[in-house]
N, C-alpha and C positions, 0 to 999 in steps of 0.2 A: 765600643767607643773608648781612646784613651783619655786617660787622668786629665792631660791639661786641655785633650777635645771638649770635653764636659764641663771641665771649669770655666773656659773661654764660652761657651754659649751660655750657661749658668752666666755670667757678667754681663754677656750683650742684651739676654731676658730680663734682666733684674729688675720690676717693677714695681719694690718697695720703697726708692728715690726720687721722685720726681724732681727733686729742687738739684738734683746732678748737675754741674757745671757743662759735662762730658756730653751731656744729651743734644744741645744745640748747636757742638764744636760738631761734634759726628755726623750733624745731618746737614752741616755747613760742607763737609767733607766729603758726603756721600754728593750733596749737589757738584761740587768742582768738578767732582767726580764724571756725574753726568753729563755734563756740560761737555767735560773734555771731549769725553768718548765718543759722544756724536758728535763734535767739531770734528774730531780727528775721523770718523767713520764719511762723514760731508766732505773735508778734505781728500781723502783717499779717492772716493768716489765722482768729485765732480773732475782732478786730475786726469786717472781714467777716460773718464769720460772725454775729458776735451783730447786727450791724445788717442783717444782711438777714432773719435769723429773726423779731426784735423789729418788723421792718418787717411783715412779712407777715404776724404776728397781728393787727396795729393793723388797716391795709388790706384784712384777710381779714375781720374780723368789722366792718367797715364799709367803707369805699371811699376811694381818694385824693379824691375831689370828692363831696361834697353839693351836689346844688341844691335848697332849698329858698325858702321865700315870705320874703320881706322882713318879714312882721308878727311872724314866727318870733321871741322874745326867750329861751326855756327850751328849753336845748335838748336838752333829755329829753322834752318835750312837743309834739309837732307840731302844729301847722297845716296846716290843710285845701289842696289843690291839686288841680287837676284832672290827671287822668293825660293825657287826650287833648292833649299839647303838641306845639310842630311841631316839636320832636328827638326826642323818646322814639315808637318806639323807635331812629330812623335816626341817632343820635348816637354808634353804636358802629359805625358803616362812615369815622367818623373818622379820621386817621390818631395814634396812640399811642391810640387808645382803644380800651379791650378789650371792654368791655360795662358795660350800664345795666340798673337793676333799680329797680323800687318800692320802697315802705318806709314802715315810722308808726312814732312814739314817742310810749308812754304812759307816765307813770309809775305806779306801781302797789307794793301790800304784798302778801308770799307770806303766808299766815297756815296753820300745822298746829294740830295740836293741842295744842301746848305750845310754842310760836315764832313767830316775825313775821319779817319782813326786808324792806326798801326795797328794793325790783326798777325796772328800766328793762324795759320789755313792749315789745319790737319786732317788728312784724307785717309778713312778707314776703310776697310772692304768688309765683305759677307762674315769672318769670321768676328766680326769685334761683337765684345761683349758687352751690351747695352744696361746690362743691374745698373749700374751704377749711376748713368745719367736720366734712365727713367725715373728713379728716386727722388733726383733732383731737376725733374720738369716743372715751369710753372704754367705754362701755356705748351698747345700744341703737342707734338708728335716726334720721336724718334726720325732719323734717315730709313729712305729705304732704298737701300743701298744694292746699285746694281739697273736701276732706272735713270739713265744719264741723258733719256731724252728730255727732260724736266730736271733741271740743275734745280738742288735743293742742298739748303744748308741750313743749320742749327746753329744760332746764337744764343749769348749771357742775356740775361735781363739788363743787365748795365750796360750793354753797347746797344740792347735794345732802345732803351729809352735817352741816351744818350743822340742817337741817332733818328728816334721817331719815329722806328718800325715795328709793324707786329705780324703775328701770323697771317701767311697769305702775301705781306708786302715785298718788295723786290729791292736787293741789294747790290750795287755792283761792288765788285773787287777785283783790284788793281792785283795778278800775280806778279811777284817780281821774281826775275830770274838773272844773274848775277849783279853787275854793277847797273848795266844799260836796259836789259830787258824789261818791258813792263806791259803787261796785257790785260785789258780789261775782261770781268768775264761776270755775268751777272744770273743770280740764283734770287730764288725763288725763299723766303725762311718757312722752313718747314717745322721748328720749333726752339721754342724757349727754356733756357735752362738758366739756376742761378746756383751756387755752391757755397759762396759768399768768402773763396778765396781771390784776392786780388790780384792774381799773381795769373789765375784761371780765366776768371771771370772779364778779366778786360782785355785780353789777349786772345784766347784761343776759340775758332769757328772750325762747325765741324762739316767737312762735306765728303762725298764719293771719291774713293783712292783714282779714280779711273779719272779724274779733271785733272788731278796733280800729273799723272801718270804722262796723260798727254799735253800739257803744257810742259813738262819739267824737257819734255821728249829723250825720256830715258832708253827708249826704244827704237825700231827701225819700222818706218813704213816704207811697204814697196807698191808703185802706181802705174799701171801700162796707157798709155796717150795713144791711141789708137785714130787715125783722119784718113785723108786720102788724099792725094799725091796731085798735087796742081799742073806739074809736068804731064804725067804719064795716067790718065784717068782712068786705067785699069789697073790701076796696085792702090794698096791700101801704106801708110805713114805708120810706122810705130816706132814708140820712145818710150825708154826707162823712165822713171822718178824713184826720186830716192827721197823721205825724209827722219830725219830724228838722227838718234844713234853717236858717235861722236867724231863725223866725219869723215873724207875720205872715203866715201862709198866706192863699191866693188860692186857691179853686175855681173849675171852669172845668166844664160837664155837656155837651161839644158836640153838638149836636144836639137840643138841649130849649131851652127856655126858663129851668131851675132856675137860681137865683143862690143863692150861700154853700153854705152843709156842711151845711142844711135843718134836720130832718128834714124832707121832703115825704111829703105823700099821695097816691098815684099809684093811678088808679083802671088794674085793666088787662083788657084786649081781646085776647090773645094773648100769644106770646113776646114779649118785650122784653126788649134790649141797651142797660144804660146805660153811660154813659163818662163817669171822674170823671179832671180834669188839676188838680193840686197841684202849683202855683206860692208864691215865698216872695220877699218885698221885696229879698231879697238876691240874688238872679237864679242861686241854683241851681239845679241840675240839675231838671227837672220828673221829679216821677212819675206812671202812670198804672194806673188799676184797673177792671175790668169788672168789672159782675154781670150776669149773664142771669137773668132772673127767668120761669118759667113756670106761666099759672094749672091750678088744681084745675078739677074739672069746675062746670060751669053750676049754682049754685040758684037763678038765678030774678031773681039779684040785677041793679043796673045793670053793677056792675066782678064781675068772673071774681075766685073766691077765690085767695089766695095756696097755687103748688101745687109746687115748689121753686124752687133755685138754683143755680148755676153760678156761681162767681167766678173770679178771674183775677188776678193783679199781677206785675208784671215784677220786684219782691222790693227795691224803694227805687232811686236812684239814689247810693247811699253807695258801690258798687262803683265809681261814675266817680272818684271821690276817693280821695289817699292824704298822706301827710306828705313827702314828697319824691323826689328821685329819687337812687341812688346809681350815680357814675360809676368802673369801675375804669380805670387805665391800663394799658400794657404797659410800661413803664419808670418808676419812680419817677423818675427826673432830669427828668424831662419835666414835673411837676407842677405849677408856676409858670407855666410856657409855655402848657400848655392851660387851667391855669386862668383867665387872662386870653382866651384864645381863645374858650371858651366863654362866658365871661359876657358878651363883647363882640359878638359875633357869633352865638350863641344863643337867647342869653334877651332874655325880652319884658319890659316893666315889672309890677314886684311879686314879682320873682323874684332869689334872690342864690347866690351861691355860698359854703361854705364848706369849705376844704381839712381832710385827717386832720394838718397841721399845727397849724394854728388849734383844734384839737378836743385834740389832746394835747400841748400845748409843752414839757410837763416830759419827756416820753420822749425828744421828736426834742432837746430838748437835751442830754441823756444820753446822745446815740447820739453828735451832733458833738464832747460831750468824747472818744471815744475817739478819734477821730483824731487831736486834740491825745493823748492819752497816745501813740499810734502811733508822730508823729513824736518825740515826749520818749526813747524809747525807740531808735528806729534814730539818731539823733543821737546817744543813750551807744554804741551800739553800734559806730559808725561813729568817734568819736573815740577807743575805748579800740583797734581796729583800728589807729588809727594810731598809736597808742602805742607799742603794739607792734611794728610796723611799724617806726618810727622807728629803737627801739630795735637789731632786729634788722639793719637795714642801716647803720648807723653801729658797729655791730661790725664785717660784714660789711667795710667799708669802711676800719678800722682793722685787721684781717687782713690786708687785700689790699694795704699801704702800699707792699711794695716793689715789686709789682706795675702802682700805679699810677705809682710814679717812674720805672719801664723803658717804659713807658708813651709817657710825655710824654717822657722822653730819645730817643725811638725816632721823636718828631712828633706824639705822640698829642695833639688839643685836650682842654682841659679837658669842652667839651659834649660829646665824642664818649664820654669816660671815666664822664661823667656819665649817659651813655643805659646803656651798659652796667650800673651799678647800679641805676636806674630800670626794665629788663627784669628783671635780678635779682629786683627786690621786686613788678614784677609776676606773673613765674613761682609767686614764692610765695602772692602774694593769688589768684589761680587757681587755686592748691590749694586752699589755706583755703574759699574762695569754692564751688565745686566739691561738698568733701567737706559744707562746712553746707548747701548744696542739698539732698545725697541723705539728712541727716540731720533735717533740717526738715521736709522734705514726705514722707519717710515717716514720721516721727511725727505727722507731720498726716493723712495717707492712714490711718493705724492707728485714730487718735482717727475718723475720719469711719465708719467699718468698723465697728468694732467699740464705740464709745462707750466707752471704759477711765475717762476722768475724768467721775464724775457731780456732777449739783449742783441745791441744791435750787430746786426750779422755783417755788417761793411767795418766793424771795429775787434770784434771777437772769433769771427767764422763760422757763428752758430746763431740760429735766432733764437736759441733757449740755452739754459746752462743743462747740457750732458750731463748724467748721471750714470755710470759702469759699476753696478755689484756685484762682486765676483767670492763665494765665499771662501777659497784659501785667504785670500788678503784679511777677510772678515777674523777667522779664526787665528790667526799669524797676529793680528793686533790687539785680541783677547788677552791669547797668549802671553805678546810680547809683555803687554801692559802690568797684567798682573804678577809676573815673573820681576821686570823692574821694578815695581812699587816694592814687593814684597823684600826683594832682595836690599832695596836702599833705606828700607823701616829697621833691618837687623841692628845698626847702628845706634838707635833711638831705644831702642829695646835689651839695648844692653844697659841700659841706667837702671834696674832690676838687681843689677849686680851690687851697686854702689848703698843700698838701702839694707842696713843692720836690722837684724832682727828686732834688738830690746829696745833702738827708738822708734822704730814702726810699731811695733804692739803697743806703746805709750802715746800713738801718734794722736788716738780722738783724746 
């Protein structure tokens, strides 16, 4: 141990004073102390906390990265893409990327029987990933997605009760599709969810991609009209149909000679397989439709009567199409980095990316003012520390007067005299330091446990205050704290200098 290691704990033992001025300045000191350090440790912690909650609803009920089509302008209402892209779905063996999912948005009105409301209708397929909203169910059950004989949709608790539905009850919704189009189409609520984002919570229903799919009629459906012939009672009537897709259909009967959507008169000889292929100017997806046509028995006629049918269709090609893809990360910090990574390296032309940044600015700037509050706050904290500080070692220091003149009469330098009150005040900021440790993070640990301070979730976005302990921060603020205290006490502790030997030894 050195000379002024020993002498400075020698001073802070000294228990032959009790009437010390210095005793109740120090443990005034050691409290600021504590106080600070778990304000500032509760600080840190419940910031965190609100930005990684607030993070994870936004992210969770959409994705850090959208890629979407470049014609894309509303972005409540998608545009058409093909699912079959050359990332999806191998863009989640990426590295920071955690998985990709489909997606459409429509906009749409809920209507009951006595209300309305402006809904966003977002339609997920088989691959969406459910953590997120199972977390935040309060009634009820996930979609199951892929049973579109039973239209089922998932609401907020806010448009639930808004509206005066619950699990089991039936909603209709109004899709709208551009300026004029508007179709009702009504689902069944399969579950309740609340996040207690307003931006989520009042806005967005979730149902099966395969409703958007075929209402938006991204696709092409092809239909063979199969009758029998009023004229000529031995032929059978067939005619194309064409729907979805973006106009303009093209029929195609391969293996015949037919051209267009007819009707033909087809005299028949046997079974017969037509083949009808629906094409559209805009080089969507084709669709294709059989009919087997078999005649009635012989009267006599040239053509065999019509004697039934067989049909067939592969159910539109609207299932190749969706409104986009959503990309989640494994790190938000990464966001920027992969976002440019992907779009660069990626995507093909007519495709663009847009981040959960760009989508909600007003939150993520609300999350970086609290960092500024973070630092506003460990800065009061860390100055009124040395206030304190100050305070208590420049008594400490005017105590110890004749001490420091034996001192220096003895050879003592002024920097060695000066280490010794600088160990002094940091003995003490290690207590202070220390004890707001074990008083910070168990009030934090208690708040995490058990939720004691609640709040309201339609004015905060959480019904409890968040608490995130993460121990680099933990350590980083130890650190930091005691490295400023120390370094802004050197100051104070150079009045050691200014005291003369022979009036300090005369001092009592």
């Amino acid at each position: 141990m050195s000379f002024p290691h020993f002498i400075a704990r020698r001073i802070l033992s000294d228990k032959d004073r009790q009437d010390r001025l210095s005793r109740p300045i120090v443990a005034i000191a050691v409290l600021g102390i504590l106080i600070g350090m778990a304000v500032m440790i509760l600080t840190i912690g419940i910031s965190t906390g609100f930005q990684r909650e607030v993070r994870a609803k936004v992210t969770g009920a959409g994705a850090h990265i959208e890629i979407v089509p470049l014609s894309q302008n509303d972005a409540k209402d998608s545009q058409r893409v093909l699912i079959d892209q050359p990332f999806y779905p191998s863009l989640d063996s990426m590295d920071g990327v955690h998985h990709i999912q489909v997606f459409a948005l429509k906009p749409g009105i809920v209507e009951t029987a006595d209300d309305i409301q402006g809904v966003v209708v977002k339609g997920v397929g088989q691959d969406h990933d459910w953590t997120f909203l199972k977390s935040m169910m309060v009634a009820g059950e996930i979609l199951q997605v892929g049973d579109t004989m039973y239209p089922t949709a998932v609401i907020s608790q806010w448009l639930a009760r808004r509206l005066r539905r619950g699990v089991g009850d039936s909603v209709t919704i109004y899709l709208i599709r551009g300026r004029e189009e508007m179709r009702p189409r009504k689902f069944k609520v399969k579950g309740i969810y609340e996040t207690g984002l307003e931006k989520i919570d009042h806005q967005l229903v979730y149902v099966d991609i395969a409703h958007l799919q075929r209402f938006s009629q991204w696709g092409l459906r092809a239909e063979i009209r199969v009758g029998t012939s009023a004229l000529n009672k031995g032929s059978a009537v067939l005619e194309g149909l064409a729907f979805g897709g973006q106009g303009d259909h093209h029929f195609e009967w391969p293996g015949t000679d037919l051209l267009g959507p007819g009707p033909f008169t087809i005299c028949l000889r046997g079974d017969t397989t037509f083949t009808l292929v629906v094409r559209d100017g805009a080089g969507t997806v084709t669709d294709t439709a059989w009919a087997t046509i078999a005649p009635g028995p012989a009267n006599g006629a040239p053509c065999l009567p019509f004697g039934s049918l067989t049909y067939h269709t592969s159910g539109g090609s609207a299932t190749r199409y969706c409104g986009g893809f959503e990309v989640a990360l494994n790190d938000h910090r990464d966001l920027m980095k992969l976002d440019d990574r992907i779009y660069r390296d990626h995507l093909g032309e007519g495709m663009r990316t847009i981040t959960v940044r760009e989508k909600f600015p007003e939150i993520f700037a609300w999350l970086e003012l609290l960092d500024t509050n973070v630092v506003v706050v460990i800065v009061l904290m860390v100055l009124v520390a040395i206030i304190n500080m100050t305070s208590a070692l420049l008594i400490i220091i005017l105590e110890r007067t004749n001490m420091i003149g034996v001192l220096k009469a003895l050879g003592g330098t002024d920097g060695m005299i000066q280490r010794v009150f600088l160990i002094d005040a940091a003995y003490i900021l290690g207590i202070g330091i220390i004890l707001g440790d074990v008083l910070g993070i168990g009030l934090a640990l208690i708040q995490q446990k058990f939720q004691v301070v609640r709040l309201p979730i339609e004015s905060y976005y959480v019904d409890s205050v968040p608490v995130d302990l993460s121990l680099l921060p933990l350590v980083l603020l130890n650190l930091g704290v005691m490295a400023a205290c120390v370094l802004a006490l050197v100051i104070p502790s150079m009045y050691v200098a200014r005291i003369a030997p022979a009036k300090a030894i005369r001092f009592d």
